[in-house]
C-alpha positions as CSV (number, residue, x, y, z in Angstrom):
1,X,0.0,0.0,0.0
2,X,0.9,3.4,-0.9
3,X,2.2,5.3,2.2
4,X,0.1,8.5,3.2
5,X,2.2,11.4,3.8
6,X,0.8,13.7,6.7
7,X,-0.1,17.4,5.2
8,X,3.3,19.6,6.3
9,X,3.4,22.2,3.7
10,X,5.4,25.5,3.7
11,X,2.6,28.3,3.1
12,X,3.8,31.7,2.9
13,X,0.4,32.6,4.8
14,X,-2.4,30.1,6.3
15,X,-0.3,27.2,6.9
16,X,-2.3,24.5,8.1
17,X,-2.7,23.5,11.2
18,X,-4.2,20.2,11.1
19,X,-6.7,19.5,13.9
20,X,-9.9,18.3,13.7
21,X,-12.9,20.5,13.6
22,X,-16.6,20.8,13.0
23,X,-18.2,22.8,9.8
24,X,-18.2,26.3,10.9
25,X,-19.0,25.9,13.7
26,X,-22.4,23.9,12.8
27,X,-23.3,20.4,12.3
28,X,-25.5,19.1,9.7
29,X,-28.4,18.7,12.5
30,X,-27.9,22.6,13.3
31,X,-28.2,23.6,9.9
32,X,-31.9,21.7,10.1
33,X,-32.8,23.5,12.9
34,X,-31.7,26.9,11.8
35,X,-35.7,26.6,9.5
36,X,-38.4,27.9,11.2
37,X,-40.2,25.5,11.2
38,X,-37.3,22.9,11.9
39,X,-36.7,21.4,8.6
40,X,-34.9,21.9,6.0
41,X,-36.6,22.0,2.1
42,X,-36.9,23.1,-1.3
43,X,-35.8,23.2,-4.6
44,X,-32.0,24.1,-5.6
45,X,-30.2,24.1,-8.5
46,X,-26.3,23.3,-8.6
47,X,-24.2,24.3,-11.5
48,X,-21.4,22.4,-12.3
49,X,-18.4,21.7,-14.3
50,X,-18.0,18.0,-13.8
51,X,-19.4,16.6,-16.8
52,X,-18.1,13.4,-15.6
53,X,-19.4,12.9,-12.5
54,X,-22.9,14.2,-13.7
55,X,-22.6,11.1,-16.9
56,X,-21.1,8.4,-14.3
57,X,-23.6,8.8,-11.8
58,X,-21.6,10.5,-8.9
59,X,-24.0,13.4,-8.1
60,X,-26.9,11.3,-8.6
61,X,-25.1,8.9,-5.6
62,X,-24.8,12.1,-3.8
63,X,-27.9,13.4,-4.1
64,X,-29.6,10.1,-2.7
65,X,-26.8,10.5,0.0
66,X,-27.8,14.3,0.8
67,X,-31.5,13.2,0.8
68,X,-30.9,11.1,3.7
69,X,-30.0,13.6,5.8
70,X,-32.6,16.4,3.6
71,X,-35.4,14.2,2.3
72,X,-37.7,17.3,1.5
73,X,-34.3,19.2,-0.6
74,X,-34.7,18.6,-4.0
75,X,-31.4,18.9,-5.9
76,X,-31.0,19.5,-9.3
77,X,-27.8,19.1,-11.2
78,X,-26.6,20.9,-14.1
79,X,-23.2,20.0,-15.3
80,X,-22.3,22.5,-18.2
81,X,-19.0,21.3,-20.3
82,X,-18.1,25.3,-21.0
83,X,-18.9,26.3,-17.7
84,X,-16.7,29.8,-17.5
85,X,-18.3,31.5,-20.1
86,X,-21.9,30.1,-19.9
87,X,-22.2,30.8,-16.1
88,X,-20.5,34.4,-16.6
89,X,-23.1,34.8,-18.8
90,X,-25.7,33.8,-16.6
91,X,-24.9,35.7,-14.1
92,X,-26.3,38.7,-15.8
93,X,-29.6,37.3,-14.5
94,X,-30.5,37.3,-10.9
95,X,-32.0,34.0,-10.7
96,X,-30.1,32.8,-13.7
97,X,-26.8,30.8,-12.2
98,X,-28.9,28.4,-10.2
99,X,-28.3,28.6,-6.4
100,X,-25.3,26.8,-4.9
101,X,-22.6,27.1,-8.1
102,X,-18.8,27.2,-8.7
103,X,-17.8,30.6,-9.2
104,X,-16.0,31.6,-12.1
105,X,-12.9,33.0,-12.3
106,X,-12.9,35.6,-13.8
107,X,-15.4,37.2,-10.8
108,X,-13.6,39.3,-8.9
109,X,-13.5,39.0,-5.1
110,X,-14.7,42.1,-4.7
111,X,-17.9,41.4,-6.5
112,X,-18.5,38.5,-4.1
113,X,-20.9,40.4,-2.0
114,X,-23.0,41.1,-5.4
115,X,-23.9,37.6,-6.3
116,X,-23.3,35.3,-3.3
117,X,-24.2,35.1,0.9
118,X,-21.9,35.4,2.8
119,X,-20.6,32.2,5.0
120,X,-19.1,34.0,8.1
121,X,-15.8,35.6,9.0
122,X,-12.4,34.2,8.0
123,X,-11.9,33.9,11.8
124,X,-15.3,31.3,12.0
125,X,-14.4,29.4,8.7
126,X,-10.4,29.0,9.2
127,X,-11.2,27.1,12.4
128,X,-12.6,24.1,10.4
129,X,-11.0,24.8,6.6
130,X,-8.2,25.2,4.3
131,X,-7.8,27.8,1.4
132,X,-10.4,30.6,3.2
133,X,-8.4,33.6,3.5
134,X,-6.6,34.8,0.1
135,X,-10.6,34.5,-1.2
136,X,-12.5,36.6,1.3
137,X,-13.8,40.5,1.1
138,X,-13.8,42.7,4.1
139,X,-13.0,39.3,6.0
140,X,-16.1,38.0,5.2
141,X,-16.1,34.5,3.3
142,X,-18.3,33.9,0.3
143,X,-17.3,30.6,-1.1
144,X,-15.4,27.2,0.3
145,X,-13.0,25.4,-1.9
146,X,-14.5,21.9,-3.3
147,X,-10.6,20.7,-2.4
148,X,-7.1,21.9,-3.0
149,X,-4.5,21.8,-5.8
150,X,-1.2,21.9,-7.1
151,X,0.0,22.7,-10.0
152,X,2.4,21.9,-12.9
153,X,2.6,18.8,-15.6
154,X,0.6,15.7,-16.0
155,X,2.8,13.1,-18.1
156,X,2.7,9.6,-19.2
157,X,5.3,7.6,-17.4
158,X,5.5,5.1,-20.2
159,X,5.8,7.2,-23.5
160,X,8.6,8.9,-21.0
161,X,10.3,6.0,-20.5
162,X,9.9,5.2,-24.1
163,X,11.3,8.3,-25.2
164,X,14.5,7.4,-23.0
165,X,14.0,10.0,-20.6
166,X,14.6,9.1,-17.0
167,X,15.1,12.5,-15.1
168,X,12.6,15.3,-15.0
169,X,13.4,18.5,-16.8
170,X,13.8,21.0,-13.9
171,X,14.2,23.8,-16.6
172,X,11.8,25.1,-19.6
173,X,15.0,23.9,-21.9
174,X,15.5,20.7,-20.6
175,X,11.6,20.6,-21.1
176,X,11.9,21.1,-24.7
177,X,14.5,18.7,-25.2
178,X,12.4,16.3,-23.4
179,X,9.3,17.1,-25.2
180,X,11.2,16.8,-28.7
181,X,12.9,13.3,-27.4
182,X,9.7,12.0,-27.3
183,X,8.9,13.5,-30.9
184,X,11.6,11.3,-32.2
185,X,11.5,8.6,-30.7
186,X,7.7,7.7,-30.2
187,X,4.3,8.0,-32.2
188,X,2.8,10.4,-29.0
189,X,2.2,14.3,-29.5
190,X,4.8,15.4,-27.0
191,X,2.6,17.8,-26.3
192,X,-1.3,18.9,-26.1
193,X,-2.7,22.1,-25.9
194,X,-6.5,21.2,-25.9
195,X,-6.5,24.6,-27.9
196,X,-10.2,24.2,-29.5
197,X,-11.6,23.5,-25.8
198,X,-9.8,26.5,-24.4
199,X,-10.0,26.7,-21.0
200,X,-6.8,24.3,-20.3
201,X,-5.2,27.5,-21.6
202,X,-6.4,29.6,-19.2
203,X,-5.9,29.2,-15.0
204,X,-4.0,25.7,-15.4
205,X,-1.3,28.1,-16.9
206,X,-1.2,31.0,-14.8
207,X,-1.6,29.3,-11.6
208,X,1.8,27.9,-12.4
209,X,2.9,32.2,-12.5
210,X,3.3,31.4,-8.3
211,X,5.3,28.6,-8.3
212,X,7.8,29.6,-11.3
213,X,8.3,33.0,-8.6
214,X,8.7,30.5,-5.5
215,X,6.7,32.5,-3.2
216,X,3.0,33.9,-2.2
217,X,2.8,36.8,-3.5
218,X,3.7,36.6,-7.1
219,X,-0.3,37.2,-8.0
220,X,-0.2,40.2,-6.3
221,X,2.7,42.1,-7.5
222,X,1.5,41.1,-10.9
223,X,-1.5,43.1,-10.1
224,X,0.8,46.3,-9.6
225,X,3.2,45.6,-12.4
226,X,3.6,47.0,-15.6
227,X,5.5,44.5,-17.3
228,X,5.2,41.6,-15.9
229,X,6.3,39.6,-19.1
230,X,9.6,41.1,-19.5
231,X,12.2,38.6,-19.3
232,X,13.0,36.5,-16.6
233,X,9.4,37.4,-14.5
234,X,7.3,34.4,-14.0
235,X,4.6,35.0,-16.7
236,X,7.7,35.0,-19.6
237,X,9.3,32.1,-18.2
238,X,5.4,30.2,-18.6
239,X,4.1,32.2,-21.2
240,X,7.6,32.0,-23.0
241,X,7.3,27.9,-22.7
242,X,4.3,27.6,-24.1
243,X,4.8,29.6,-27.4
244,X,7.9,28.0,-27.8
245,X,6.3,24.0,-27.4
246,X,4.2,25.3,-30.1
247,X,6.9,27.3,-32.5
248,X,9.1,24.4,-32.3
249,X,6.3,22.1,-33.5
250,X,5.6,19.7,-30.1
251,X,2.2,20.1,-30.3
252,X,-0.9,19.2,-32.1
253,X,-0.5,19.5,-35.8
254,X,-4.4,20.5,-35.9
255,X,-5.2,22.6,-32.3
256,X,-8.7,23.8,-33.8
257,X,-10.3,19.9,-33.5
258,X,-9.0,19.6,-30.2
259,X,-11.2,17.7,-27.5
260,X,-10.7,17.2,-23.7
261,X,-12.9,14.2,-23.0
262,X,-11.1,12.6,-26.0
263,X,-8.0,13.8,-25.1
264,X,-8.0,11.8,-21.3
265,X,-8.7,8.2,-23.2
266,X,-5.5,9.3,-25.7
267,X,-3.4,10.1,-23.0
268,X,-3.9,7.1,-20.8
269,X,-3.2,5.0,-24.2
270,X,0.3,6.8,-25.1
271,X,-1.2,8.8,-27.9
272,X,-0.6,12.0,-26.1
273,X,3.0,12.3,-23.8
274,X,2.1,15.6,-22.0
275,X,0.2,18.5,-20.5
276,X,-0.4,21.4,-18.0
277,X,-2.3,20.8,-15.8
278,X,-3.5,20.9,-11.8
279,X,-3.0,18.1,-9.7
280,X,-6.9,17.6,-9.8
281,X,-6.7,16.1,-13.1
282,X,-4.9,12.9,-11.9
283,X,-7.6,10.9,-10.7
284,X,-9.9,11.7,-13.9
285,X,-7.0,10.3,-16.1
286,X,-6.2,7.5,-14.2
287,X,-9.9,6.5,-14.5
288,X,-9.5,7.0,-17.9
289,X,-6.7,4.9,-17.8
290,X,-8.6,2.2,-16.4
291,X,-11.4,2.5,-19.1
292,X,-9.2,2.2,-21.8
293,X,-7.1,-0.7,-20.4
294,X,-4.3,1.1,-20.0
295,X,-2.3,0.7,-16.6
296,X,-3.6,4.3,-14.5
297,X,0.4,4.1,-12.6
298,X,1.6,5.6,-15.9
299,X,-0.3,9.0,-15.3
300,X,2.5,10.8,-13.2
301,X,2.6,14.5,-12.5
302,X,5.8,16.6,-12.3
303,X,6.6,20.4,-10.7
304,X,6.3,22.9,-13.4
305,X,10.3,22.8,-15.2
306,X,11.4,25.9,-13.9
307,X,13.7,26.3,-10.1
308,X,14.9,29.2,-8.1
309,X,18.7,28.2,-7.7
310,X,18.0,24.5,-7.7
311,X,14.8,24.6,-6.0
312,X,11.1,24.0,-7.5
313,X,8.1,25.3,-6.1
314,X,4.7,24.9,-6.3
315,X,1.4,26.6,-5.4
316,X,-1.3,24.8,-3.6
317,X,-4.7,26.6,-3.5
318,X,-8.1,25.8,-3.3
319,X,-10.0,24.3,-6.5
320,X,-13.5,25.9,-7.9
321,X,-15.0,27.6,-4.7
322,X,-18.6,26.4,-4.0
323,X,-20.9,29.5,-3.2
324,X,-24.6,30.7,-2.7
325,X,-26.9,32.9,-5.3
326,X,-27.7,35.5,-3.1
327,X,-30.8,35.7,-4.7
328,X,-31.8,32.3,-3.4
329,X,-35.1,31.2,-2.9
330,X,-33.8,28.3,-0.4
331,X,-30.9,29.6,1.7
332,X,-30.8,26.5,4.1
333,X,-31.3,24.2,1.7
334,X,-28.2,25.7,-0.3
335,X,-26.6,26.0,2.5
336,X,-27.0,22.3,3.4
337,X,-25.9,20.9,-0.2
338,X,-23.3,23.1,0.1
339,X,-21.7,21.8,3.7
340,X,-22.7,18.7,2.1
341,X,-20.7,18.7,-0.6
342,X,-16.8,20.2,1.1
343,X,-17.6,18.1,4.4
344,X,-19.5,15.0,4.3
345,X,-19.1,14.1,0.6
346,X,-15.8,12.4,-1.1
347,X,-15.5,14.8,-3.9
348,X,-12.1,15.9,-2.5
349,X,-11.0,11.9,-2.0
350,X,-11.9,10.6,-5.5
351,X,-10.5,13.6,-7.2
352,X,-7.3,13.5,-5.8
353,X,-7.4,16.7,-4.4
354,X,-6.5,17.9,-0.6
355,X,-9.4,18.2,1.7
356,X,-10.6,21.7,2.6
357,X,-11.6,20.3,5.7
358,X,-9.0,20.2,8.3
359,X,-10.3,17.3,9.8
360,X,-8.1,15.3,7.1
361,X,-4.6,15.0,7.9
362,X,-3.8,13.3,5.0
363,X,-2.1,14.7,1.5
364,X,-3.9,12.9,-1.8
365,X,-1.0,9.9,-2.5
366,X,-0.9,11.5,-6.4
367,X,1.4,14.1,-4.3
368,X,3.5,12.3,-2.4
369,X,6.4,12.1,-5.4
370,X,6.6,16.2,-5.0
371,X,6.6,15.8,-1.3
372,X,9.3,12.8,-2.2
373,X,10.9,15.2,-4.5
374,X,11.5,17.6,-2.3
375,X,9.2,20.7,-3.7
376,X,8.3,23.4,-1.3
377,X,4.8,23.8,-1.5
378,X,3.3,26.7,-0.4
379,X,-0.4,29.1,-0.6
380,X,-0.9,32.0,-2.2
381,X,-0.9,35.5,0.0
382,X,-3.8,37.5,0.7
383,X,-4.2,41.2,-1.3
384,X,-2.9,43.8,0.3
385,X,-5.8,45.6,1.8
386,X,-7.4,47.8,-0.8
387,X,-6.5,45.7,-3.6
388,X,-8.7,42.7,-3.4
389,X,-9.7,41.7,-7.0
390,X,-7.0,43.8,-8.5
391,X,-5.6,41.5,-10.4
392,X,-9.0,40.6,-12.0
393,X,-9.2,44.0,-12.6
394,X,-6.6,44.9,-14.6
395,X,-7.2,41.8,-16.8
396,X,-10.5,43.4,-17.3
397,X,-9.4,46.8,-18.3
398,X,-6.4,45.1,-20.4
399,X,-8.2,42.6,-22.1
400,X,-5.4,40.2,-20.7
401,X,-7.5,37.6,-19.6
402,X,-5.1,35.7,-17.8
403,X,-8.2,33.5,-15.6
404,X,-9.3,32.6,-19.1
405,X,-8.1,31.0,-22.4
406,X,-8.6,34.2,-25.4
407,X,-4.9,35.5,-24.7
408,X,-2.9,31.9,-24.9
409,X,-5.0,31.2,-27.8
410,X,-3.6,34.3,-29.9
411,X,-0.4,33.6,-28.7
412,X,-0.5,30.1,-29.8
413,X,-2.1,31.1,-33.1
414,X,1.1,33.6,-33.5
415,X,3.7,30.7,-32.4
416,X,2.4,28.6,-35.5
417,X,2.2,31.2,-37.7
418,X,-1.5,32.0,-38.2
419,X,-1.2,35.4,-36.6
420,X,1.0,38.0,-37.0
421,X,3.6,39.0,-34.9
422,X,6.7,36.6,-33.1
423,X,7.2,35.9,-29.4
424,X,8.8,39.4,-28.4
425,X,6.3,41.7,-30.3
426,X,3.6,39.1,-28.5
427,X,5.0,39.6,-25.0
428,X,5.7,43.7,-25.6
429,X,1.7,43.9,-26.4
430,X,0.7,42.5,-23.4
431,X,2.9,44.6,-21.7
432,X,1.6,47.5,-22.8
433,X,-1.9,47.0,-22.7
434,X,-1.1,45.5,-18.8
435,X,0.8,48.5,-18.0
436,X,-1.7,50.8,-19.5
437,X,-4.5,48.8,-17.2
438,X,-1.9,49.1,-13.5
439,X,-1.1,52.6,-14.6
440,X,-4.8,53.7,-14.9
441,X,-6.2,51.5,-12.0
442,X,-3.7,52.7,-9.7
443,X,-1.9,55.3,-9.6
């Protein structure tokens, strides 16, 4: 058996302290209570991005396990496969984004208070959960993580091996070399953008910007910057990677008929070698794996190839955050569903991801070989006070959207030569239309 290694993580902020706790200060039998009339009901809708789970029966397993605790909660699930911009755009209607959803991340934190109830203090909520603080407004907290992540590079073991490669790149160079190893010496696409999907351009990129800088607060000097992609800052070092994977031809030959669900079944049977993505990922390809016959101990995930005088860091941080529609017509019931879902379910468990309840002690065993490896892990910082969803901001006002996919799109449409432009004129645009964006915002 797999040893379980014990949660000891360097955060540059809320380091855990692992002790075991109750859910905000409420068990599921107070939440009943807290009705008027001493029972919880109603109808709720929950908006999802885990198409899987909704085709493979996992929510409809957890809504029979809800409903035996809530009989008289009926739960809807709506799993939505382009979930960012759909939800966004449903958000422009009060009762529109159902009402307990995974908030998209391109809202701000300081539009919290607009769309969703608040949960309680950061003071109440840390008591009993991980990744609460570099999310909450005016130190109230609006959303609970589903589970937490790390970040960097999902690979198969075998087309590796194949390939001849035995050590993991550490560096973006030794990454390339790697990647174009395994062009030469096996059938896999070294690489895979998932370009025509999108989003595994957007987040599963940047949130790699933290651990490329080794510390917690590389988000928020990016939010103050005006040029953060000159050379050597942590968005050219990623950025730069990916536009050269694609220039150098270790991609997909055809990025516009890209297609994630496809794309786990490919890589679990060595047609594809390699992408970026979180840790959360792990579990869904391994079950892939196990669908396709292929052995799920070949999915293995690597630090982003990048070190800080010979040491690698990574970001851990919570998943998609579960909030409320403040517009709700069934607070308890949401409220119930959602305590339901970070506490009493095993969402966290089966997707490999570490518990936002600090009643588990236990890291996911898909991270042990960082642990093993010796990467620092660490959480992001809080904003500075006055600059909560700055960041978000000026990727507004830029047109940067570094939460989403548009951006790494053009620049991998400009890296293959279907857009004008090379890697330097690329970089010096987003420079000045991020610059233009700190420059107005704050000074």
């Amino acid at each position: 058996m797999a040893r379980k290694a014990t949660i000891s993580l360097v955060a540059a902020a809320t380091l855990t302290s692992l002790m075991l706790g109750a859910c905000s200060g409420s068990s599921d039998s107070d939440a009943a209570s807290s009705t008027s009339d001493g029972t919880v009901s109603g109808d709720i809708t929950f908006l999802t991005n885990r198409t899987d789970l909704d085709k493979d029966g996992t929510f409809d397993r957890y809504v029979e396990e809800f409903n035996e605790t809530y009989p008289d909660v009926k739960v809807t699930v709506e799993s939505i496969t382009n979930y960012e911009d759909e939800v966004r755009t449903r958000m422009n209607t009060p009762n529109g984004y159902g009402d307990v959803l995974l908030i998209p991340d391109a809202v701000g934190v300081d539009q919290y208070h607009d769309f969703f109830t608040s949960l309680g203090s950061v003071s109440e909520l840390e008591e009993d959960y991980r990744f609460v603080s570099d999310k909450a407004y005016e130190d109230q907290v609006y959303a609970l993580a589903v589970g937490g992540n790390t970040f960097g590079v999902l690979y198969n073991k075998a087309v590796w091996e194949e390939a001849g490669l035995t050590d993991l790149p550490t560096t973006p160079d030794e990454f390339l070399t790697d990647l174009q190893a395994i062009k030469d010496n096996t059938d896999a696409t070294p690489y895979y953008t998932n370009y025509k999907d999108g989003w595994p351009l957007g987040g599963q990129w940047t949130d790699n910007f933290a651990g490329v800088g080794g510390n917690g607060d590389v988000e928020n000097e990016m939010a103050t910057d005006t040029s953060p992609w000159d050379e050597g800052k942590p968005a050219n070092i990623v950025d730069g990677l990916l536009y050269d994977i694609v220039a150098q031809g270790l991609s997909e030959t055809d990025p516009l008929t890209t297609n994630w669900e496809q794309s786990k079944s490919d890589f679990a049977t060595g047609k594809i070698a390699t992408m970026v993505l979180g840790s959360w990922s792990i579990a869904q390809f391994q079950e892939a794996a196990t669908d396709a016959g292929a052995d799920p101990e070949d999915v293995g995930f690597m630090p982003f190839p990048s070190n800080i005088d010979g040491k690698q860091y990574a970001k851990i941080g919570g998943d998609r955050r579960l909030a409320i529609n403040v517009n709700t017509k069934s607070p308890e019931a949401a409220q119930a569903w959602l305590e339901f879902l970070v506490k009493d379910s095993d969402f966290a468990e089966i997707s490999g991801m570490i518990s936002p309840s600090k009643a588990v002690t236990d890291l996911p065993e898909n991270l042990t070989a960082l642990q093993d490896a010796g990467v620092e892990l660490f959480e992001n910082n809080p904003s500075p006070e006055g600059e909560e969803g700055l960041l978000n901001k000026v990727a507004d006002e830029s047109q940067v959207d570094v939460w989403g996919n548009l951006y790494r799109q053009q620049l991998v449409d400009t890296a293959r030569g279907q857009a004008d432009g090379d890697k330097a004129s690329f970089f010096a645009d987003l420079n000045q239309r991020w610059g233009d964006a700190v420059t107005s915002l704050v000074s």
